[in-house]
C-alpha positions as CSV (number, residue, x, y, z in Angstrom):
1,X,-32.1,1.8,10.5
2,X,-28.8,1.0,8.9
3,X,-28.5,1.0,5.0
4,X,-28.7,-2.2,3.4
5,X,-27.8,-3.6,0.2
6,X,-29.7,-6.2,-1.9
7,X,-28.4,-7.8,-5.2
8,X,-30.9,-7.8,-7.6
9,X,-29.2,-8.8,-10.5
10,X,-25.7,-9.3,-12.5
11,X,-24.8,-8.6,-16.1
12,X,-23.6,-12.3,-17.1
13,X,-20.6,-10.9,-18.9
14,X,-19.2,-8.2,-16.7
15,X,-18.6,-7.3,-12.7
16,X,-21.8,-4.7,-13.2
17,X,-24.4,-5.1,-10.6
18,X,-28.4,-4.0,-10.1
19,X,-29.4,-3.4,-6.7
20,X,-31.6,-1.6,-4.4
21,X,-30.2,0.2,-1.3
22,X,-32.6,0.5,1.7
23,X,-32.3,4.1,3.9
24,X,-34.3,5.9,6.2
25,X,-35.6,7.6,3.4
26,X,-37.0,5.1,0.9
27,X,-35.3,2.7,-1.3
28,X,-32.7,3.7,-4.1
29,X,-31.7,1.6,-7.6
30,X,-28.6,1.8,-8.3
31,X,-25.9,2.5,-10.2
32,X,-26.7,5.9,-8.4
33,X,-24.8,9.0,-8.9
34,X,-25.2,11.2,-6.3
35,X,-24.7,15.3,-6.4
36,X,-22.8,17.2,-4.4
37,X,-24.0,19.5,-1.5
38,X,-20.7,20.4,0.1
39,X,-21.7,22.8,2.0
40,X,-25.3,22.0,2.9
41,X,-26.3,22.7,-0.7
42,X,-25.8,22.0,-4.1
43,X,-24.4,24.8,-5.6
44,X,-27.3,27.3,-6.7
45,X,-29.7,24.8,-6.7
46,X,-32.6,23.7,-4.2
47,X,-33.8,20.7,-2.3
48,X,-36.8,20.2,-4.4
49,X,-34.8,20.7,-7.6
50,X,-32.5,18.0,-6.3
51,X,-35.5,15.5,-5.9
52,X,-37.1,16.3,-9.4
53,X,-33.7,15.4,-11.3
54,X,-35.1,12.1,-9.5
55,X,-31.2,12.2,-7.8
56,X,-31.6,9.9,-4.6
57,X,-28.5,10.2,-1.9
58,X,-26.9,13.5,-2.0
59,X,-23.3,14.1,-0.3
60,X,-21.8,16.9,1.8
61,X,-18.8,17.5,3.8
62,X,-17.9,17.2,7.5
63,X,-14.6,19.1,7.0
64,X,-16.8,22.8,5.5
65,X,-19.6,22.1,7.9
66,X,-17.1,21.8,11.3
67,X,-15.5,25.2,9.8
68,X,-19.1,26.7,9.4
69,X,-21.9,26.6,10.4
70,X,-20.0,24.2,13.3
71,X,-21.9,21.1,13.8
72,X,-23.7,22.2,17.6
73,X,-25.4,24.3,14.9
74,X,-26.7,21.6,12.8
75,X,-27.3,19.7,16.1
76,X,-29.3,22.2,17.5
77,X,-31.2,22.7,14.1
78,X,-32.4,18.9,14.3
79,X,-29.4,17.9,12.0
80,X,-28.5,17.9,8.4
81,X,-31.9,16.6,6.9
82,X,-34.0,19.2,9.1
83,X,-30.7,21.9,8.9
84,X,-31.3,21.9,5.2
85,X,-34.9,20.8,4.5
86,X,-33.8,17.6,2.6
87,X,-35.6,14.5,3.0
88,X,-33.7,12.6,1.5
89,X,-31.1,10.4,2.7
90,X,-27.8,12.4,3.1
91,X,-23.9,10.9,2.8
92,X,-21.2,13.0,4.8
93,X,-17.6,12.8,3.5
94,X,-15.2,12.8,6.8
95,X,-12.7,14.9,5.9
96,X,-9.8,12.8,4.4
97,X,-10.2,14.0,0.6
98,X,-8.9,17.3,2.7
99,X,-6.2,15.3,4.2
100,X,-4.9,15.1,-0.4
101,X,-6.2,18.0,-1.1
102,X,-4.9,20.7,2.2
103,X,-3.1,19.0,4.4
104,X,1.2,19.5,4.2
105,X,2.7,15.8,4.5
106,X,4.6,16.8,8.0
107,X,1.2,17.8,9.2
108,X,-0.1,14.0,8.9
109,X,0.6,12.1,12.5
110,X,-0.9,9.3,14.0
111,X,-2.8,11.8,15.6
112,X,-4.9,13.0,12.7
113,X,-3.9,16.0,10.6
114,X,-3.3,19.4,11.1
115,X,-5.0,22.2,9.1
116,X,-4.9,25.9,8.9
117,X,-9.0,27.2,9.0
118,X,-9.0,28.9,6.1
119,X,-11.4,31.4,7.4
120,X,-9.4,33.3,10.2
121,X,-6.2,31.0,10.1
122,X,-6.8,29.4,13.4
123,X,-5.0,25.7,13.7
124,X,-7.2,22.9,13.9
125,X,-6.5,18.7,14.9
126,X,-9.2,16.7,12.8
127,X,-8.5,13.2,14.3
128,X,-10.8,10.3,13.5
129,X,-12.6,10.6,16.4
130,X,-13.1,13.9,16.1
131,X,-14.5,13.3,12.3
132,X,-16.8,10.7,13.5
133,X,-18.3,13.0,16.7
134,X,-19.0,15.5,14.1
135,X,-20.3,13.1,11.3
136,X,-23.0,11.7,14.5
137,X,-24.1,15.0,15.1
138,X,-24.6,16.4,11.2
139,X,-26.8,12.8,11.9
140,X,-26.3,11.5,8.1
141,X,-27.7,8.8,7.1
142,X,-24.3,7.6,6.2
143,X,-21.0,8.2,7.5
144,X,-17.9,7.7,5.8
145,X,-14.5,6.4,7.9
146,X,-11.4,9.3,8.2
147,X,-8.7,8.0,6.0
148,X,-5.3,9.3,4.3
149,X,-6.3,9.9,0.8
150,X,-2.7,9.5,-1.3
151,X,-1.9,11.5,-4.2
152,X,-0.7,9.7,-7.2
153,X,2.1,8.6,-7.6
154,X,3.8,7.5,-4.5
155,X,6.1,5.6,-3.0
156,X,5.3,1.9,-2.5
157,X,6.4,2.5,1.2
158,X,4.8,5.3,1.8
159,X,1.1,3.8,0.3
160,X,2.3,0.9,3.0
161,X,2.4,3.1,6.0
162,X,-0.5,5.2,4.7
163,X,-2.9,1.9,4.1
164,X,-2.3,0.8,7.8
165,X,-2.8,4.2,9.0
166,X,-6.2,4.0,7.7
167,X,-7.0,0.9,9.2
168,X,-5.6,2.6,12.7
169,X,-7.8,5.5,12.0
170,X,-11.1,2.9,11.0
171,X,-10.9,1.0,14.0
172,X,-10.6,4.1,16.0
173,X,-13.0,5.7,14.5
174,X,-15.6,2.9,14.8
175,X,-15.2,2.4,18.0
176,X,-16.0,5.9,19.2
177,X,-19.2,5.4,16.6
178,X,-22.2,6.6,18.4
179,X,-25.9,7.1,16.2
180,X,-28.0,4.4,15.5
181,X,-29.9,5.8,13.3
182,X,-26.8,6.3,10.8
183,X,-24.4,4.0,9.1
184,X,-20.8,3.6,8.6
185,X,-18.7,3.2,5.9
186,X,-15.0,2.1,5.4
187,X,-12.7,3.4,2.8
188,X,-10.2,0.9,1.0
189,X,-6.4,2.7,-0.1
190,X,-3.9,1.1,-1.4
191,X,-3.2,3.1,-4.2
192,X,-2.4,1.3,-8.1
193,X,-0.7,-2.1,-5.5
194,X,-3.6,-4.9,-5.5
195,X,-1.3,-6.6,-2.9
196,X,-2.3,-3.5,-0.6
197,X,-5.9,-3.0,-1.8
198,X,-6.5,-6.3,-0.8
199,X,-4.9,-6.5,2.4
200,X,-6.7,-3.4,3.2
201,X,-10.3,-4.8,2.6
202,X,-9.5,-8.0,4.5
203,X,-8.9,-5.7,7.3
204,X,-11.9,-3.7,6.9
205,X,-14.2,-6.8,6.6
206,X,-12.6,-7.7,9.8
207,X,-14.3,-4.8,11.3
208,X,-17.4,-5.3,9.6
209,X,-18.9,-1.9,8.4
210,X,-22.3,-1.1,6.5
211,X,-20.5,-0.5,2.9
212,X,-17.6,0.0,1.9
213,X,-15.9,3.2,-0.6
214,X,-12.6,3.0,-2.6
215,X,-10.6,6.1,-2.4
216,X,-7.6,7.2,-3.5
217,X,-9.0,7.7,-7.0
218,X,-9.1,10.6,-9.5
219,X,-5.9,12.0,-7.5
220,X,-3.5,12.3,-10.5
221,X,-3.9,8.9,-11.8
222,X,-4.3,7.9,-15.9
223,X,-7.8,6.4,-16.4
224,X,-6.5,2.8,-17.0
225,X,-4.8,3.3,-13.6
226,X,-7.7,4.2,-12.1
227,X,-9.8,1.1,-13.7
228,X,-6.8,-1.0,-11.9
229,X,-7.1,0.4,-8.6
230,X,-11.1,0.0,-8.6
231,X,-10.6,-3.5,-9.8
232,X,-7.7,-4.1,-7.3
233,X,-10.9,-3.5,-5.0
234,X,-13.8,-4.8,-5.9
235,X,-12.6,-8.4,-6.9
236,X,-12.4,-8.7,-2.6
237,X,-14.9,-6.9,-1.5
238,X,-18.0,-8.4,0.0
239,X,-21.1,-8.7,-2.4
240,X,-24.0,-8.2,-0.1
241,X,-22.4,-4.9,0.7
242,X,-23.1,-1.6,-1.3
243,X,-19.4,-0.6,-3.0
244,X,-19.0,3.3,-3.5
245,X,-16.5,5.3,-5.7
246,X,-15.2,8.6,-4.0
247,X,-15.2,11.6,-6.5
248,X,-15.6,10.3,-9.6
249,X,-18.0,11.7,-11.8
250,X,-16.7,11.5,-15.1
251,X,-19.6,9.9,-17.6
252,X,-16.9,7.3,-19.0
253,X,-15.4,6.7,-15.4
254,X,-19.2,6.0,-14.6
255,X,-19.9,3.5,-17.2
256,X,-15.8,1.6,-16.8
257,X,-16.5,1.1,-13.4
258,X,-20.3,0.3,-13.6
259,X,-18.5,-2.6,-15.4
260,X,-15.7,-3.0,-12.4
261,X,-18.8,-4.0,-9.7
262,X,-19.1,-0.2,-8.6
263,X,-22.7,0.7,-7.5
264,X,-22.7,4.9,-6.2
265,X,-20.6,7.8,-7.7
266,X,-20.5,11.6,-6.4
267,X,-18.6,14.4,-8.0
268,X,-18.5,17.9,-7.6
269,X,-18.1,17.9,-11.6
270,X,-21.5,18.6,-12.8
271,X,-22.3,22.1,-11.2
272,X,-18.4,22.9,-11.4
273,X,-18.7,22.3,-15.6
274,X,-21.8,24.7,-15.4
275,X,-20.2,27.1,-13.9
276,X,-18.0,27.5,-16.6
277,X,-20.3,27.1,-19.5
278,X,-19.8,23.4,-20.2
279,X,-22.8,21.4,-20.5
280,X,-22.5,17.2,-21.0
281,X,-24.5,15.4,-24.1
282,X,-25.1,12.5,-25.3
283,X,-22.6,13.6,-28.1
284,X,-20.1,14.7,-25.6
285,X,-19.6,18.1,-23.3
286,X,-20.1,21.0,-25.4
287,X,-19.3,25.0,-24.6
288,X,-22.2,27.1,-24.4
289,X,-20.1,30.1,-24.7
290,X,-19.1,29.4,-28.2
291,X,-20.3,31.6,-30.6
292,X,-22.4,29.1,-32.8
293,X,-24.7,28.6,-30.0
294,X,-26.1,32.3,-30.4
295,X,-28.3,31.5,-32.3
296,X,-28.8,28.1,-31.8
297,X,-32.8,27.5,-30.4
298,X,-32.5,23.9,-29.8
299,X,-32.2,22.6,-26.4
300,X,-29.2,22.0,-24.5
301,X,-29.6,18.4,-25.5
302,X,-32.3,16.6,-27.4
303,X,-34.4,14.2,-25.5
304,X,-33.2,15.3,-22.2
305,X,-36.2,15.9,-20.2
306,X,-34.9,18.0,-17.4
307,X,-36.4,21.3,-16.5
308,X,-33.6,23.8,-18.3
309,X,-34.2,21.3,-21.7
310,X,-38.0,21.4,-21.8
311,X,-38.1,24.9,-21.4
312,X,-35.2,27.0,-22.8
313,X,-33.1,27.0,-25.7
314,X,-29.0,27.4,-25.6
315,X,-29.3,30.1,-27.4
316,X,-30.7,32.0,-24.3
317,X,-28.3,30.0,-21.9
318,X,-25.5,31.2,-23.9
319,X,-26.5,34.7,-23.7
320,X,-27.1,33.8,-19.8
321,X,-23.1,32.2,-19.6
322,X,-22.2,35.4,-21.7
323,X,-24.3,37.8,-19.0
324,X,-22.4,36.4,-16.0
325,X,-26.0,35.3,-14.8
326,X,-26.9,33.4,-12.1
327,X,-30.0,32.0,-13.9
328,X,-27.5,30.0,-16.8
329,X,-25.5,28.5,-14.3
330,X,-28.4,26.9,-12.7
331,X,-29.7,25.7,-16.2
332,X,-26.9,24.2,-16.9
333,X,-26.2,22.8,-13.4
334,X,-29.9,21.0,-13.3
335,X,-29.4,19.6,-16.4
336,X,-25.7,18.6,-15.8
337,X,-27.4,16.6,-12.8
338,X,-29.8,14.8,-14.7
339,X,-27.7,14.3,-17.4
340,X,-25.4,11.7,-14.9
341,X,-28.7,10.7,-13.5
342,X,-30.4,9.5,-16.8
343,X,-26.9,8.4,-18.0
344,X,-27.0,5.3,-14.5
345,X,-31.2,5.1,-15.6
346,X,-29.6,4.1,-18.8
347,X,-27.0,1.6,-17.4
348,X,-29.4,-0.2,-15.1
349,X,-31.5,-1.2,-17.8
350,X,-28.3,-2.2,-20.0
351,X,-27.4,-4.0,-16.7
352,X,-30.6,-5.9,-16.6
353,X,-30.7,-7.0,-20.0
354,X,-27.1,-8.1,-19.6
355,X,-25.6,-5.8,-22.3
356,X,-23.3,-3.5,-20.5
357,X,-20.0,-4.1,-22.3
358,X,-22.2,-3.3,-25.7
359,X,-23.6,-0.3,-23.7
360,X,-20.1,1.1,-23.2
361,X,-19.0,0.8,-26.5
362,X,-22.1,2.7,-27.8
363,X,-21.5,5.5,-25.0
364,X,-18.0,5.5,-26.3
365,X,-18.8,6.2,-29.9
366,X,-21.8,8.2,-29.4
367,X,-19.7,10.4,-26.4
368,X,-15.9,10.6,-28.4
369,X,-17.3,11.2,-31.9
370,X,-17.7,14.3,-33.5
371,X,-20.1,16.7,-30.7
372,X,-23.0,17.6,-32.5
């Protein structure tokens, strides 16, 4: 089945919205955030751990899968879900965050772009059709459009051409669109113009896809920029269609666009932070490697119930962080996860009691004052 979007309900005083979103694999609330398994996994962590952070749509990437394993292997395994023994329902990215993040400007055509494999340095043409054969083989349950994703800043010409590139590449890319069992997604650019954002979802609604994403976010931009840009998209989009935010994972980014009409969020933040000994509180993200926590035998953060929180103290994960082991990377990585997890638990019940805009200015107090 496609994924569908219902409305449930609508803070009277803000754009934030309560809704359910229907997938092969069960029905979702959101605001959602959903973790990041680039490459078939979230990093050090398994399936099962995934589903009892109570996370529901987890994200990975076409552009790391086509390098390796090469999607004939997924295929072949049964796809992604089977691939990786998730049953859950699975988003794939297409590619175009690749496009900002690896791609040379002169290697952009009409085409599709141009990238080195970073493996054994072998040129490769990612087109959108190309992204979209792969995407219908990794057999997601959603598949995202192949778009230019534009750094900030940038010309106003240049986000011109870009913009209607996109739309090139979305009707392209739709039309070659070939598993029925998935759905498709359209991304809206435009960068910080709303004159562009607009136009661009017009055009997108034209071609009518299952939800729609806004990209060309977190790509250099100030935050109140970036609150501009989501508005500049979410005051056209449709309503009875689910509205995702690419890569943004930052709690405050969650709740500011909560309040912008936003309803899914991924990041590759959360495991990235535990990796380097960050863990995020209610009070703010805090450094396990500092010295105070040696012998500190509280838990990472009261009242979290997550797995690394009910059972050890940060006084062991420090000495984990401080060990270079595996094990406090993990810790901190599951409850990282749940931490953004509880954090849209929290909004959709300040959503449904119509008090997100006193929410945020709690979160903002609570999360900016002095980390306890």
């Amino acid at each position: 089945m496609k994924v569908q979007y219902e409305l449930t309900h609508k803070d009277s005083r803000c754009d934030a919205r309560l809704g359910l979103i229907h997938t092969n694999y069960g029905t979702f609330e959101t605001p959602m955030f959903m973790p990041v398994g680039t490459q078939a996994t979230v990093k050090t962590l398994s399936p099962e751990e995934i589903k009892e952070m109570h996370a529901g749509i987890i994200l990975a990437n076409t552009y790391h899968l086509w390098l390796r394993p090469g999607e004939d292997v997924i295929d072949e395994a049964g796809g992604l879900h089977k691939f990786m023994n998730y049953d859950g329902p699975i988003l794939t990215d297409s590619g175009g965050f690749q496009v900002f993040s690896l791609a040379r400007p002169k290697d952009i055509t009409e085409e599709g772009v141009k990238f080195k494999n970073f493996l054994n340095g072998d040129s490769l043409m990612l087109t959108p059709e190309k992204s979209i054969e792969i995407q219908n083989k990794l057999d997601s349950d959603i598949a995202m459009s192949f778009d230019e994703c534009v750094g900030f800043p940038h010309t106003r010409k240049y986000v011109e051409d870009s913009v209607e590139r996109t739309l090139r590449w979305a009707k392209r890319g739709k039309d070659v669109f070939n598993n029925e069992r998935q759905s498709l997604f359209g991304i809206v650019q435009g960068g910080e113009y709303e004159d562009l954002r607009k136009h661009c979802v017009e055009e997108l609604v034209k071609l009518d896809f299952d939800g729609y994403s806004i990209g060309g976010t977190s790509v250099g931009e100030p935050k109140d920029v970036q609150y501009q840009m989501v508005e500049y998209a979410t005051k056209y989009l449709p309503k009875d269609k689910v509205r995702y935010l690419m890569g943004v994972g930052d709690p405050i980014d969650i709740v500011e666009n909560v309040i912008r009409g936003v309803d899914i969020f991924d990041c590759v933040s959360p495991t990235r932070l535990a990796r380097h000994g960050h863990a995020l509180t209610k009070y703010g993200k805090i450094n396990i490697k500092n010295a105070k926590y040696k012998k500190d035998f509280t838990p990472i953060e009261d009242g979290c119930d997550c797995y690394a929180c009910k059972h050890y103290t940060k006084a062991y994960v420090h000495h984990l962080i401080q060990c270079d082991e595996t094990f406090g990377a993990r810790l901190l990585s599951i409850h990282n996860i749940r931490y953004l997890v509880r954090l849209t638990e929290e909004i959709r019940i300040a959503i449904k009691e119509d008090r997100m805009l006193e929410f945020r200015e709690q979160f903002i107090k609570d999360y900016y004052g002095e980390n306890k």
